[in-house]
N, C-alpha and C positions, 0 to 999 in steps of 0.2 A: 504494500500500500504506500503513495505516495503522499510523506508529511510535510516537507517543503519544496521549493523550487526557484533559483535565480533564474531570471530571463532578462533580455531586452526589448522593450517593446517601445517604436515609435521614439528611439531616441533616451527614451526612459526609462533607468533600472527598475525592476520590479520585482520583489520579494513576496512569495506566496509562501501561505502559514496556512495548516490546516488546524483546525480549534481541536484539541484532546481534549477528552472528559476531564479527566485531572483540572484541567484551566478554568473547568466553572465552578460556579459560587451556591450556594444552597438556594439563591431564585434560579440555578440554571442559565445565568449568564457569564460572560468570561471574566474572574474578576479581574478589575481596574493593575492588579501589580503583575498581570502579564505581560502588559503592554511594553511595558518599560525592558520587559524578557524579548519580544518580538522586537521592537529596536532594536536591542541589540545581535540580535539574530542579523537580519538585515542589511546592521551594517557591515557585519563581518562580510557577510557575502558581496554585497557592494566592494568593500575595499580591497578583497579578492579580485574583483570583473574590472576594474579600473588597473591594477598590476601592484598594489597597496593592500600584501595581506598584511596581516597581525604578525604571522610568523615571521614576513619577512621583515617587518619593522622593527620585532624586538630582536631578530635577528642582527641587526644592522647596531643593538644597542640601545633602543629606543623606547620606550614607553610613552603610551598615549593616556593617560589617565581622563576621567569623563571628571566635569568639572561645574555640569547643574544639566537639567534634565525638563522640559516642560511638556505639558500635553492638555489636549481638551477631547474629553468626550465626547461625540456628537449621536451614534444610535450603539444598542447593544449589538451582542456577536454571541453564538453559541455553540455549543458541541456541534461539531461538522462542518461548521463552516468554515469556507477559506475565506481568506486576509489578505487580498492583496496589497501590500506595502510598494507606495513610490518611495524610493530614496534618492536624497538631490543634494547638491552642497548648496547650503542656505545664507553662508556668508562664510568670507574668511579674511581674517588679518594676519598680521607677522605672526604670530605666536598662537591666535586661538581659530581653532576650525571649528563651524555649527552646520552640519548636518540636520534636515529636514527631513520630515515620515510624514506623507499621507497616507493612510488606510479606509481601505475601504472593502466593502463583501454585499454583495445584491443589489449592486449598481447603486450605494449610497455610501458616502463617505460615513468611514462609523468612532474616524481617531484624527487629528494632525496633532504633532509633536516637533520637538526637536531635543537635540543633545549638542552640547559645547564639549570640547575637544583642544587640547596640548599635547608639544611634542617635547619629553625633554631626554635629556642624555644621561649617564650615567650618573652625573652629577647631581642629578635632578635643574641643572641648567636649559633654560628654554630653546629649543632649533624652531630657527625660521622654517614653517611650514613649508614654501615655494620653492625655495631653494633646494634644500635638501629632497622634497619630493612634488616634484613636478607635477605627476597626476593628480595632484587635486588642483589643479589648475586648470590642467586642461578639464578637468570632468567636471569644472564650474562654468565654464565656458557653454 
């Protein structure tokens, strides 16, 4: 059975989640701290499909630690449903990257979010995002 899926669709990375039982809540809805799970599902896979995984980041020495996290509910989601997440970069400066989530499942948007994002070195010293990795530049573009 298939439980996730990265795709490209139309330009736009697109993360599908399918809702496990586990993820609902005793109304039978997904609750609210899964979301924040599916982000970052998402983005792993995104920073995967752009040449920016995790492994290779901290491979390189690097830690990205998340540095605040926002979201709004808009309809519920439940067991069996898929999720589809757009993931986009939502703004970036020298030092901090904010990645955006739309979600949505039965053709209505059911989440937007975002997560703020650094890159630092061993040191826990800040790297210039651009520099150091290109791709998020070009995948802002």
């Amino acid at each position: 059975m298939l439980i996730f899926a990265a795709v490209k669709e139309n330009g736009m990375f697109v993360y599908k989640h399918k809702v496990h039982y586990y993820e609902t809540d005793r109304m039978g809805v997904t609750h609210h701290s899964n979301y924040i799970r599916i982000m970052e599902e998402a983005r792993v896979a995104y920073l995967d499909a752009i040449g920016a995984s995790y492994a290779q980041i901290e491979a390189d020495g690097v830690i990205s630690p998340v540095l605040g996290v926002e979201g709004a509910f808009r309809h519920t989601t439940t067991f069996d449903d898929v999720i589809e997440v757009s993931v986009f970069i939502k703004s970036m400066t020298t030092f901090k990257l904010k990645i955006g989530y739309t979600m949505h499942c039965r053709g209505e948007e059911v989440f937007e979010g975002w997560s703020l994002h650094c890159f630092l070195d061993k040191e826990n010293h800040p790297i210039p995002i651009a520099e150091r990795y290109p791709q998020f530049v070009e995948a802002a573009r």
